[in-house]
N, C-alpha and C positions, 0 to 999 in steps of 0.2 A: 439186501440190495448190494450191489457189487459197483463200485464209481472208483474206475483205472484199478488200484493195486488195494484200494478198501473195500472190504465188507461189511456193511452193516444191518445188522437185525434187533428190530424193535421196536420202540414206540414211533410215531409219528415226527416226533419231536426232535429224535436224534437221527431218525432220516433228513428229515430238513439241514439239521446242523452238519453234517456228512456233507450233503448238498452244497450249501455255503462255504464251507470251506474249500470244497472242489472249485467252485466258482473263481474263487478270490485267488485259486494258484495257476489255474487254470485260462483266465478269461484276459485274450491278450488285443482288447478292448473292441471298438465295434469299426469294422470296415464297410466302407460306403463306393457305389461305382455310379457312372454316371453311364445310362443304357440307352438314352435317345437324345438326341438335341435338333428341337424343331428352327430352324435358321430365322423362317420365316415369324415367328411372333416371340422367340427368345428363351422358351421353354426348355428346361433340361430336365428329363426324367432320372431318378436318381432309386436305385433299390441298396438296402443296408440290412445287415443283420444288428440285434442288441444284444442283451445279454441271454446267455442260454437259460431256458425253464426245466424245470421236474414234470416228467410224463407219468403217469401211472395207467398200466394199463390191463386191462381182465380180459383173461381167456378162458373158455373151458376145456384142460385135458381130458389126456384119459384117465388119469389121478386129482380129477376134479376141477374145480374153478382154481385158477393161478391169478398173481398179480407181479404182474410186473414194471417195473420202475428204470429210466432212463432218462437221459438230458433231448430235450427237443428246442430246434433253432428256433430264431425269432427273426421274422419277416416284418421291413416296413419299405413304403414306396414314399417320394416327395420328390414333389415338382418346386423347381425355383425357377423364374423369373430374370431374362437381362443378362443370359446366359451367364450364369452364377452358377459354379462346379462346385460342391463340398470338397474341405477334405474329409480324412477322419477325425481329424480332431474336432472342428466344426460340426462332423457329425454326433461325435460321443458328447459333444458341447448342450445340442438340441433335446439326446436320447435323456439326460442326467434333469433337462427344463421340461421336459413333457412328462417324465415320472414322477416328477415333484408337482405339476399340475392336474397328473390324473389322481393322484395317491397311491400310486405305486403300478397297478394294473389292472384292467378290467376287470369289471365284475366278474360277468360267464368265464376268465381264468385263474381266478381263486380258488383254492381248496374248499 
């Protein structure tokens, strides 16, 4: 698996660790925009990304079944109330309290 100027082959375990550390040099926290604002009831639509995930993904060549592995973004939407904009930091604030109350992240995107 190839992540910027690393290459890594092998167990499972140290593609993860490969992974996380690309993460941690990489990840220059989470930005948040605010994409609608309804005047009339106080609504502000807001889309953000979190932190990037590990994709793994299978094809079949012509030299067989491949797999291959890459960072894939994270998508979330939130509405606030009282015309109330985030920033980022308030958002990376929210991203860090809902990981800590899901246990990390969905089921269906666990390994």
């Amino acid at each position: 698996m190839s992540l910027g100027c690393v290459t890594v082959e092998g167990s499972r375990r140290l593609v993860r660790a490969a992974f996380l550390r690309f993460r941690r040099r990489h990840h220059h926290g989470a930005p948040v925009a605010d994409v609608h604002t309804n005047p009339r009831d106080g609504q502000v639509l807001h889309v953000a990304t979190g932190v990037p995930r590990l994709m793994v993904m299978t094809a079949e060549t012509c030299a067989g079944p491949r797999a291959y592995v890459g960072l894939a973004s994270s998508y979330f939407e939130k509405t606030t109330t009282g015309l109330q904009r985030l920033t980022d930091e308030e958002w990376g604030q929210m991203l860090v309290a809902h990981r800590r109350r899901r246990g990390g992240c969905r089921i269906w995107l666990r390994p």
